[in-house]
N, CA, C and O atoms as CSV, one atom per row, in Angstrom:
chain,resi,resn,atom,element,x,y,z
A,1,UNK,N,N,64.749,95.981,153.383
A,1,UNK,CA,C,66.011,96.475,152.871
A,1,UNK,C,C,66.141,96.068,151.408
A,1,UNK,O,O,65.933,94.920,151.016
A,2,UNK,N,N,66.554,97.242,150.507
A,2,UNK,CA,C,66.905,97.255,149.209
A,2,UNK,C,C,68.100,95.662,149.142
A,2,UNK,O,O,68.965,95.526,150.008
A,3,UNK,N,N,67.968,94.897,148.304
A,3,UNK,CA,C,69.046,94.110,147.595
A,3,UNK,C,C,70.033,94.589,146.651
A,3,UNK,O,O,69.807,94.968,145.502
A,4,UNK,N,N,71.470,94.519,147.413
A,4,UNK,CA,C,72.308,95.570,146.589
A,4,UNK,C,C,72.393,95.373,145.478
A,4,UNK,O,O,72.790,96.251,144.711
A,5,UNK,N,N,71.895,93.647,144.898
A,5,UNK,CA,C,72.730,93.482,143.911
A,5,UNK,C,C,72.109,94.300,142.678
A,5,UNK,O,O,72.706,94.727,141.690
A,6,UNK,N,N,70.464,94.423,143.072
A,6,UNK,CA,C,70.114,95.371,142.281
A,6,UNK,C,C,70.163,96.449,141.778
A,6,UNK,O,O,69.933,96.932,140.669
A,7,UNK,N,N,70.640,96.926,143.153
A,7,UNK,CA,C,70.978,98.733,143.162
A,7,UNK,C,C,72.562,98.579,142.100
A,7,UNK,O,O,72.787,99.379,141.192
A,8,UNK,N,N,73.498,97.437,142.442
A,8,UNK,CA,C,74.784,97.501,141.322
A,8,UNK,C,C,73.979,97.599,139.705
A,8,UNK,O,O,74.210,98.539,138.944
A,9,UNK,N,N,73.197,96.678,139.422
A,9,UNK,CA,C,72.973,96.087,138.367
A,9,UNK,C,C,72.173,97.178,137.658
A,9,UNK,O,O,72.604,97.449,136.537
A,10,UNK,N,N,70.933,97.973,138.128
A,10,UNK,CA,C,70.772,99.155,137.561
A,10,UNK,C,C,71.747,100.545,137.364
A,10,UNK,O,O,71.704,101.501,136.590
A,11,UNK,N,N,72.592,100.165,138.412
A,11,UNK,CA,C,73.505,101.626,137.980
A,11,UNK,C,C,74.384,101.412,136.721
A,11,UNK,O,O,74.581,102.186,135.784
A,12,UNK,N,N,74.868,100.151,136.941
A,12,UNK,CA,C,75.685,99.659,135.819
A,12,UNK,C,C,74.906,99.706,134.465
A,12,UNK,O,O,75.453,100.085,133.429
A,13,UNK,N,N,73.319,99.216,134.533
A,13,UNK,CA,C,72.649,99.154,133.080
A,13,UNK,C,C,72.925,101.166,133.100
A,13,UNK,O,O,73.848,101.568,132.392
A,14,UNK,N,N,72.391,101.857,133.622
A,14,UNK,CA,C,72.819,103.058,133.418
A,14,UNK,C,C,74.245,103.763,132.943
A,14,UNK,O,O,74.213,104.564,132.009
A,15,UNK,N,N,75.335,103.489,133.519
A,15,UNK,CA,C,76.162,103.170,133.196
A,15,UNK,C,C,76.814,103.201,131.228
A,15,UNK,O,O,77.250,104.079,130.483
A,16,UNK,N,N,76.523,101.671,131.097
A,16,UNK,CA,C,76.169,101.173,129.823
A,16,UNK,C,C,75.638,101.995,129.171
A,16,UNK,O,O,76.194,102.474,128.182
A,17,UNK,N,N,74.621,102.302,129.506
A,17,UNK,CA,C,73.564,103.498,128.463
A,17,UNK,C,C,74.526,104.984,128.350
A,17,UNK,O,O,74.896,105.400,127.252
A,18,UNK,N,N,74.806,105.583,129.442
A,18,UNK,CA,C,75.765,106.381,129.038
A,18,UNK,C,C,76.952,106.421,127.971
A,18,UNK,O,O,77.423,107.389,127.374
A,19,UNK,N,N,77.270,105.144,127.922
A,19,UNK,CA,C,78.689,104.914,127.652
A,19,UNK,C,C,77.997,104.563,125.728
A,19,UNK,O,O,78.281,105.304,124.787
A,20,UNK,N,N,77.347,103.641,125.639
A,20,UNK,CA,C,76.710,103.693,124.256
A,20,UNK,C,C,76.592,104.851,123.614
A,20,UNK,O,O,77.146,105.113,122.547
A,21,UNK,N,N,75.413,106.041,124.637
A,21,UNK,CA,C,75.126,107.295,124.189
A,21,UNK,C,C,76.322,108.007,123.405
A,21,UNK,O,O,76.285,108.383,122.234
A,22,UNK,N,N,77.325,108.105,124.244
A,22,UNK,CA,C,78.620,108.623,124.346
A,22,UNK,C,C,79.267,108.311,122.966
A,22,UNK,O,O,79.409,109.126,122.054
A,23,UNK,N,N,79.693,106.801,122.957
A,23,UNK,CA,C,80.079,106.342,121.759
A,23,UNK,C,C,79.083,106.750,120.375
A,23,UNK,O,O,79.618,106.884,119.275
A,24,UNK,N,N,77.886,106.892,120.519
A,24,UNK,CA,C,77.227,107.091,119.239
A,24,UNK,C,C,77.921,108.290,118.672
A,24,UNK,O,O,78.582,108.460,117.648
A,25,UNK,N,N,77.461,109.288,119.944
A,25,UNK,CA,C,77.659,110.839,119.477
A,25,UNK,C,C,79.166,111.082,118.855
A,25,UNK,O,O,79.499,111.901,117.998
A,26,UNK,N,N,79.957,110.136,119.541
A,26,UNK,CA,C,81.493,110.380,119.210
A,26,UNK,C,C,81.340,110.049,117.202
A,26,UNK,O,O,81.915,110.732,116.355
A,27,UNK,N,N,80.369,108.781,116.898
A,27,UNK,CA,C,80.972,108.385,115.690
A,27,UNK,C,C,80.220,109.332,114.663
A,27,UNK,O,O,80.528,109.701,113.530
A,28,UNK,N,N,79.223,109.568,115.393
A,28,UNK,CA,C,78.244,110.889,114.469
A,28,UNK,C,C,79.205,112.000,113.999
A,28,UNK,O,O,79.209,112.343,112.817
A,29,UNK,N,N,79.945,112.512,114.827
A,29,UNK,CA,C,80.600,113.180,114.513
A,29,UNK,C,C,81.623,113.323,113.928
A,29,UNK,O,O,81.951,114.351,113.336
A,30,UNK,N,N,82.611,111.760,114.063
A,30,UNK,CA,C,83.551,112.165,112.837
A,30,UNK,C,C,83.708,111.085,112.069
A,30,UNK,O,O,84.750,110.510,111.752
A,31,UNK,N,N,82.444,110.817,111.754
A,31,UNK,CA,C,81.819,110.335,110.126
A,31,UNK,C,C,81.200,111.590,109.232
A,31,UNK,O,O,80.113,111.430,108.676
A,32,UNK,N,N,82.008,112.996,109.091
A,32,UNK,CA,C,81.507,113.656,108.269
A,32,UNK,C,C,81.487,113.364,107.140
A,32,UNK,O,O,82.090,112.450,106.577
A,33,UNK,N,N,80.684,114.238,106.665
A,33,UNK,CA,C,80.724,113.981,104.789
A,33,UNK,C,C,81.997,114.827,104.156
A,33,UNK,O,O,82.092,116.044,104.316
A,34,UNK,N,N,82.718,114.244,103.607
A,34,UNK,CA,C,83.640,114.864,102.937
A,34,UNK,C,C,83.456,116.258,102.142
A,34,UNK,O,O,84.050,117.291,102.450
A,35,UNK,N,N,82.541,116.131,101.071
A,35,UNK,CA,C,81.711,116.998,100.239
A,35,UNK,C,C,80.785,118.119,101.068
A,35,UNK,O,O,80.380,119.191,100.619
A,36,UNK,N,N,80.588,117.623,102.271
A,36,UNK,CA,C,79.706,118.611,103.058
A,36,UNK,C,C,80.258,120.025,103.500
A,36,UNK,O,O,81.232,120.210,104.230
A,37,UNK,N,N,79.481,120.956,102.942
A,37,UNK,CA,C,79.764,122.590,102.941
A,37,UNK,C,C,79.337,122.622,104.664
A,37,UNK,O,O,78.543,121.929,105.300
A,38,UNK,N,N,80.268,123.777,105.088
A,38,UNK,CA,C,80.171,124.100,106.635
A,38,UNK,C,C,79.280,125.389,106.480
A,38,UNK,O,O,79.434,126.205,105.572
A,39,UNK,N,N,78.355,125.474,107.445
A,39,UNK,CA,C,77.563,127.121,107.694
A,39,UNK,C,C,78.881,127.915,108.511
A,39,UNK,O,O,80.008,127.486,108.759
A,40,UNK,N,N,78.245,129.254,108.816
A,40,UNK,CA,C,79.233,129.700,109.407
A,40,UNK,C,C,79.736,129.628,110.932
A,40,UNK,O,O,80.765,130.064,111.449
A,41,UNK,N,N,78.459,128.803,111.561
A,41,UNK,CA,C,78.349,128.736,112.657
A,41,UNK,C,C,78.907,127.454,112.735
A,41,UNK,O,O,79.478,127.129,113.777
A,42,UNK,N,N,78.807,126.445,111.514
A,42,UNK,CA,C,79.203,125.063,111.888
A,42,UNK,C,C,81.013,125.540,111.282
A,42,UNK,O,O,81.579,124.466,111.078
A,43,UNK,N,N,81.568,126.211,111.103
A,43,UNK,CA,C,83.170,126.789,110.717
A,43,UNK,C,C,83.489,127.242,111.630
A,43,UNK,O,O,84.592,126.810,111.964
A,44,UNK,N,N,82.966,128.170,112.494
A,44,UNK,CA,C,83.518,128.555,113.504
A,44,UNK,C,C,83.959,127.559,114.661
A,44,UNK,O,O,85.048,127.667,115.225
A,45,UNK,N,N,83.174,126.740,114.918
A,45,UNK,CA,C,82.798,125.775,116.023
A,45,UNK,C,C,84.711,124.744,115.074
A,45,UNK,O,O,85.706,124.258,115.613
A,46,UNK,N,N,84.460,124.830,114.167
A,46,UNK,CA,C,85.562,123.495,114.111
A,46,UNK,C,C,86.754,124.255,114.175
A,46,UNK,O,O,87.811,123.674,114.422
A,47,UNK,N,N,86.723,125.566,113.971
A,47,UNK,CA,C,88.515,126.517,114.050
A,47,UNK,C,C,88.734,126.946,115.177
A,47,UNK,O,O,89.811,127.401,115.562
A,48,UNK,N,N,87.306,126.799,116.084
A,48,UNK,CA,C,87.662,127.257,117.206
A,48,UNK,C,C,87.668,128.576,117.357
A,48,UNK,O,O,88.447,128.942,118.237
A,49,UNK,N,N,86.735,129.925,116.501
A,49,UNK,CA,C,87.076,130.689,116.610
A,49,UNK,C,C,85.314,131.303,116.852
A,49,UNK,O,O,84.315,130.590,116.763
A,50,UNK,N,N,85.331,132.662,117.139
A,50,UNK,CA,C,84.410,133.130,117.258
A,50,UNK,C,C,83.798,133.781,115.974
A,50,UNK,O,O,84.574,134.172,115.102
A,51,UNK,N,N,82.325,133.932,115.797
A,51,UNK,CA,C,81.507,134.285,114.275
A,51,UNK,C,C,82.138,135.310,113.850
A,51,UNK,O,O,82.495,135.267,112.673
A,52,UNK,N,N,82.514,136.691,114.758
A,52,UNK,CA,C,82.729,137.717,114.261
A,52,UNK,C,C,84.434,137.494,113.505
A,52,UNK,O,O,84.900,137.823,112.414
A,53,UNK,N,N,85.010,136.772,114.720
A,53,UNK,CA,C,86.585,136.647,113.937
A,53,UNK,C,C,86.046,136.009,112.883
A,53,UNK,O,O,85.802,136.925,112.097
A,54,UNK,N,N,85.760,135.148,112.459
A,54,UNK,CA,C,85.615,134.481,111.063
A,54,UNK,C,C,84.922,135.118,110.288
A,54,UNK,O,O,84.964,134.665,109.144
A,55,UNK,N,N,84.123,136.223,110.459
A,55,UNK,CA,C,83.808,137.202,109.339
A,55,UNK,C,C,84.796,138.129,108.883
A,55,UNK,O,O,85.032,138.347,107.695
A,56,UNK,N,N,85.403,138.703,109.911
A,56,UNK,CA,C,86.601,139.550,109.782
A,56,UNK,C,C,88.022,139.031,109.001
A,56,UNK,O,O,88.938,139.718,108.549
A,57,UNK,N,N,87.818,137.260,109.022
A,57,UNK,CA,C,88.854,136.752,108.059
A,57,UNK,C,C,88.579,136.571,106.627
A,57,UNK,O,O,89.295,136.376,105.644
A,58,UNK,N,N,86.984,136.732,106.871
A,58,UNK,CA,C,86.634,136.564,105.519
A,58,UNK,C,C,86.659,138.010,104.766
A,58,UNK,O,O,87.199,138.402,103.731
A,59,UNK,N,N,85.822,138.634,105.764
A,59,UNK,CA,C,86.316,140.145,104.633
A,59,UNK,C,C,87.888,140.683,104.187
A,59,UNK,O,O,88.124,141.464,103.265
A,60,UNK,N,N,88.638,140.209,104.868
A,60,UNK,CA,C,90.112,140.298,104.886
A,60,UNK,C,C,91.052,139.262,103.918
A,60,UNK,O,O,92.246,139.193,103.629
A,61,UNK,N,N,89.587,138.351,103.523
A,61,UNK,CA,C,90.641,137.216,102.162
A,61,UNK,C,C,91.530,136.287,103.276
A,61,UNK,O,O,92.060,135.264,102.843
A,62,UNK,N,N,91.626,136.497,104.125
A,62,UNK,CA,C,92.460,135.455,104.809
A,62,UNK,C,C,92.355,133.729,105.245
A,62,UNK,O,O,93.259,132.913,105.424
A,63,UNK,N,N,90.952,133.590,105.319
A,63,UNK,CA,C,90.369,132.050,105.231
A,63,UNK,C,C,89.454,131.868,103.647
A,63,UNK,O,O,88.724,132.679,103.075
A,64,UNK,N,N,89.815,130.605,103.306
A,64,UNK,CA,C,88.916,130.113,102.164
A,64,UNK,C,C,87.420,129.899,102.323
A,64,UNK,O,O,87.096,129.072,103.176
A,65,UNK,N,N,86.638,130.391,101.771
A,65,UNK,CA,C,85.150,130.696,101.607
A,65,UNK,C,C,84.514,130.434,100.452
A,65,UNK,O,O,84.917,130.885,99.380
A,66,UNK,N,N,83.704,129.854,100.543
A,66,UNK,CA,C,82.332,130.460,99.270
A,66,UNK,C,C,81.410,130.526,99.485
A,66,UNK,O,O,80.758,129.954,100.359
A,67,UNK,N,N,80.921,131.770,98.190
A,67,UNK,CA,C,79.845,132.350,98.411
A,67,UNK,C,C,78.861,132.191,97.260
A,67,UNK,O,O,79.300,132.871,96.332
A,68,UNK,N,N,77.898,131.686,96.961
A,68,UNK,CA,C,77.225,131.522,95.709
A,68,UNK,C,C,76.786,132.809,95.276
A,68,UNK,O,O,76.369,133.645,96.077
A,69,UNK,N,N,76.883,133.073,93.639
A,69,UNK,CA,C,76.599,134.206,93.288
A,69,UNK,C,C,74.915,134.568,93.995
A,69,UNK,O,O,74.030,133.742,94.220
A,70,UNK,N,N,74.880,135.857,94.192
A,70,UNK,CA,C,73.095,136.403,94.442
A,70,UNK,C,C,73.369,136.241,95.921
A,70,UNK,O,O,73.115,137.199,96.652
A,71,UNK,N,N,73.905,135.024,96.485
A,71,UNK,CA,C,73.753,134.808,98.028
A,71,UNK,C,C,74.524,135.502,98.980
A,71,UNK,O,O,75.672,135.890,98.766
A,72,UNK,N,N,73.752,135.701,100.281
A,72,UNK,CA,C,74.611,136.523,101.457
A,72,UNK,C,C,75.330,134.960,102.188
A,72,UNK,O,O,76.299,134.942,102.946
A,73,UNK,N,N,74.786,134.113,101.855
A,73,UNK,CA,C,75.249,133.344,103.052
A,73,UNK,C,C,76.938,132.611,102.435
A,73,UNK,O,O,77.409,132.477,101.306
A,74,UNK,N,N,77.402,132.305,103.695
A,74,UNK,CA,C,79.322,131.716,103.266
A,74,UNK,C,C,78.782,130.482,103.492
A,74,UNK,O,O,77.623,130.269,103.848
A,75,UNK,N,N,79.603,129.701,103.290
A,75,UNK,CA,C,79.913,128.080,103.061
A,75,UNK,C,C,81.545,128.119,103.269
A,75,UNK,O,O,82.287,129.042,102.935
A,76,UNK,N,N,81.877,127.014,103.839
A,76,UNK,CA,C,83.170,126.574,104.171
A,76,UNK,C,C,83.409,124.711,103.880
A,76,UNK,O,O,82.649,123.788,104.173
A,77,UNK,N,N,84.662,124.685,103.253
A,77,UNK,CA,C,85.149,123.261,103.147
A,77,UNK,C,C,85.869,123.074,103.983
A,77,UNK,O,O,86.930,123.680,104.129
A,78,UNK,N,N,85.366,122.041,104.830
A,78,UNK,CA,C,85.942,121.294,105.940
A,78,UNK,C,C,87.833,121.079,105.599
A,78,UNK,O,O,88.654,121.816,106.145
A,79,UNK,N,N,88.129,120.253,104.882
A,79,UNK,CA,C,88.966,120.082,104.360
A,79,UNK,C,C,90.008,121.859,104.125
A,79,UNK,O,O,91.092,122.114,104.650
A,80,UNK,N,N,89.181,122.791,103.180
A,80,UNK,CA,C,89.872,123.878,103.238
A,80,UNK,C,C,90.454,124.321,104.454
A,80,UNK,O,O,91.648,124.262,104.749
A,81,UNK,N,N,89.577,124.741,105.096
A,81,UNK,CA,C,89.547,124.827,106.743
A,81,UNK,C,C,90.970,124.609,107.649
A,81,UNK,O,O,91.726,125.383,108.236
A,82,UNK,N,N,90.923,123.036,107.430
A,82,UNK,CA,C,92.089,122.129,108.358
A,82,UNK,C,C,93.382,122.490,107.386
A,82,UNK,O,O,94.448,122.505,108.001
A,83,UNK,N,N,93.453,122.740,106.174
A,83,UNK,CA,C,94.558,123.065,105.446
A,83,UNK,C,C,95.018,124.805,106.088
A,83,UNK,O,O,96.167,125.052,106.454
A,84,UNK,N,N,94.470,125.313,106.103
A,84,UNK,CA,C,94.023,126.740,106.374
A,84,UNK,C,C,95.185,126.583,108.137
A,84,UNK,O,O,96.201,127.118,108.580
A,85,UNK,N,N,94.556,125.910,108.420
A,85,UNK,CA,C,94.791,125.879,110.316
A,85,UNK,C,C,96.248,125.462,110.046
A,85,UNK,O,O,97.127,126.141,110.578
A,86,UNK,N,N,96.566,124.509,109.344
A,86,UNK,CA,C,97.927,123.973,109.282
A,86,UNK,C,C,98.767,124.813,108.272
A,86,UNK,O,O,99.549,124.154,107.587
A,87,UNK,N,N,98.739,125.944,108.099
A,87,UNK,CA,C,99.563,126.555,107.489
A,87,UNK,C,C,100.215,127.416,108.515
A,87,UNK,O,O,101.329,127.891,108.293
A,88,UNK,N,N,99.587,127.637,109.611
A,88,UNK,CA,C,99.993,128.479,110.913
A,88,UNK,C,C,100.843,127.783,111.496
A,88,UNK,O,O,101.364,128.313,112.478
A,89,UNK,N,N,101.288,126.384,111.127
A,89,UNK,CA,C,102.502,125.492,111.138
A,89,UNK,C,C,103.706,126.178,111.702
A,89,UNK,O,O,104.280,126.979,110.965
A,90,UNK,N,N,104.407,125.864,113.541
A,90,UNK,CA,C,105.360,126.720,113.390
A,90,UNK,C,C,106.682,125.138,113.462
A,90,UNK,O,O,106.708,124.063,114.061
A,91,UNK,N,N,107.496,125.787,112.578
A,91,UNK,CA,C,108.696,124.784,112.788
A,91,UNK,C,C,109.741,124.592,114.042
A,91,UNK,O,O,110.518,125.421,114.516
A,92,UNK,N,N,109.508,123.226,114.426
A,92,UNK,CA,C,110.239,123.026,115.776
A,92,UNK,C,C,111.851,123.399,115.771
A,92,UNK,O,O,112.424,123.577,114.696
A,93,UNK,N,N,112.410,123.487,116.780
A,93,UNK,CA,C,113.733,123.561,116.606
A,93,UNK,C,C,114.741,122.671,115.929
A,93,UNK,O,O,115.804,122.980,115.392
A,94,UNK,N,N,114.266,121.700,116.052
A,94,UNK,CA,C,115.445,120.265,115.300
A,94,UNK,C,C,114.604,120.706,113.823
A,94,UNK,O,O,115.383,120.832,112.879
A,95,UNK,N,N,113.399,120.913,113.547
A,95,UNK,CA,C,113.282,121.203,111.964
A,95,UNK,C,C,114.176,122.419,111.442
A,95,UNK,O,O,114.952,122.128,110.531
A,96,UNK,N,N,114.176,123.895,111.945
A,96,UNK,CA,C,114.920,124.362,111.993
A,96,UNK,C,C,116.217,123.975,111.657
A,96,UNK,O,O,116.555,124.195,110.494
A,97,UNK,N,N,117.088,123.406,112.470
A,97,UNK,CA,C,118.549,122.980,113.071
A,97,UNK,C,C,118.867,121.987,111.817
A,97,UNK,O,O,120.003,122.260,111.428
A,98,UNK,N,N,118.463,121.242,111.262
A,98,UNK,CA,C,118.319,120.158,110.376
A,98,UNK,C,C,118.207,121.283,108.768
A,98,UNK,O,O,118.989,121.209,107.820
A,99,UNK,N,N,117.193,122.102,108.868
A,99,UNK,CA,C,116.706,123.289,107.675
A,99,UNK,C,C,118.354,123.838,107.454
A,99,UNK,O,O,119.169,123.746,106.537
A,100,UNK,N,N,118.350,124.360,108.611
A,100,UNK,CA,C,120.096,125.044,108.380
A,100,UNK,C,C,121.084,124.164,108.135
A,100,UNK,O,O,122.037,124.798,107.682
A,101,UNK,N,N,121.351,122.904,108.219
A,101,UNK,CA,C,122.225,122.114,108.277
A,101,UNK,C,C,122.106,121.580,106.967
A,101,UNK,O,O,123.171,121.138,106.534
A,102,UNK,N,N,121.127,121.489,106.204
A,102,UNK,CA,C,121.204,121.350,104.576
A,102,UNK,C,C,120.947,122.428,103.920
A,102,UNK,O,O,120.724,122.261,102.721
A,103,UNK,N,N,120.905,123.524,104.334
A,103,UNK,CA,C,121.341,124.791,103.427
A,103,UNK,C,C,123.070,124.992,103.581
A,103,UNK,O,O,123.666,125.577,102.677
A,104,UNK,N,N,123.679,124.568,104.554
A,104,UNK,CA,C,125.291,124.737,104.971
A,104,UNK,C,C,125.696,124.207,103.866
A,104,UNK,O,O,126.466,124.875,103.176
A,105,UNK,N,N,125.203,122.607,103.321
A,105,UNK,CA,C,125.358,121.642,102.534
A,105,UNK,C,C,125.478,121.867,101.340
A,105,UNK,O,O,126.326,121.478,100.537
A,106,UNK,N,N,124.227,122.789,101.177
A,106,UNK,CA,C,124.450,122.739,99.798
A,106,UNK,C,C,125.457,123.491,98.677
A,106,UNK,O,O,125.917,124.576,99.032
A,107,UNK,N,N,125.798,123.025,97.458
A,107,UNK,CA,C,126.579,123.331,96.955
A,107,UNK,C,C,126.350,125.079,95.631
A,107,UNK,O,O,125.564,125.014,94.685
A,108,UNK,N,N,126.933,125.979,95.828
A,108,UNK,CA,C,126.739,126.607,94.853
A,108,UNK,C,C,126.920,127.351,93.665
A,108,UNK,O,O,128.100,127.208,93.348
A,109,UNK,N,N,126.406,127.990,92.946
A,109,UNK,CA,C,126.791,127.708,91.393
A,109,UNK,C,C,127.875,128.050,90.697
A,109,UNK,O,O,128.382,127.508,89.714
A,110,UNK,N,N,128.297,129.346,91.517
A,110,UNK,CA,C,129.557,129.740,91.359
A,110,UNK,C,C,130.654,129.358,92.210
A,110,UNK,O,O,131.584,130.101,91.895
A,111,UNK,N,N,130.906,128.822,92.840
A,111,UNK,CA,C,131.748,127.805,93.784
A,111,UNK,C,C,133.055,127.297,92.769
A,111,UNK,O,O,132.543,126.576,91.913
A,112,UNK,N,N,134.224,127.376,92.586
A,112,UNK,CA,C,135.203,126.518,91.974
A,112,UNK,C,C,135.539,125.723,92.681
A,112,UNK,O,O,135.493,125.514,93.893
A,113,UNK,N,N,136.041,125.082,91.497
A,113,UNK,CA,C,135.794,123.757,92.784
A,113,UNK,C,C,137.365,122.615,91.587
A,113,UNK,O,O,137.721,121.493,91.947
């Protein structure tokens, strides 16, 4: 008969190894390079969108791109990107409610007073 304590002690070193693996891949990934240009395949993957939609935004001017003169291929700034996503920003209701409540406020130019 197998000795359990072994059978614990290898699952657990397994275990461990997973869990390292895991953690590496996590920091690989968001230790990007700031400066680092996105392909189009590596842009899509971070907006979450599919190649063709992100061509169709690009021919449409609607997402930030570059393109080096002579070249077919796009490049994307990470950074552009996440600015890009957060402009689709919708305002909650208390932002709202609060928005209207200092436009009520304010005072205006022709007002006697």
């Amino acid at each position: 008969m197998n000795n359990p304590f072994t059978l614990i002690d290898s699952r657990l070193e397994n275990i461990e190894n997973l869990l390292l693996e895991l953690n590496s891949k996590q920091q690989s990934a968001s230790t990007h390079q700031p400066g680092k240009l996105l392909t189009i395949s590596e842009a899509a993957e971070f907006v979450n969108l599919a190649k063709p939609t992100l061509y169709r935004l690009v021919h449409l001017r609607q997402i930030p791109f570059s393109k080096p003169k002579g070249s077919k291929r796009l490049y994307f700034k990470r950074e552009d990107l996440a600015a890009w996503i957060q402009t689709g920003r919708k305002r909650t209701v208390a932002e709202i409610q609060e928005q209207a409540a200092d436009f009520v406020k304010m005072p205006t130019k022709n007002a006697k007073g």
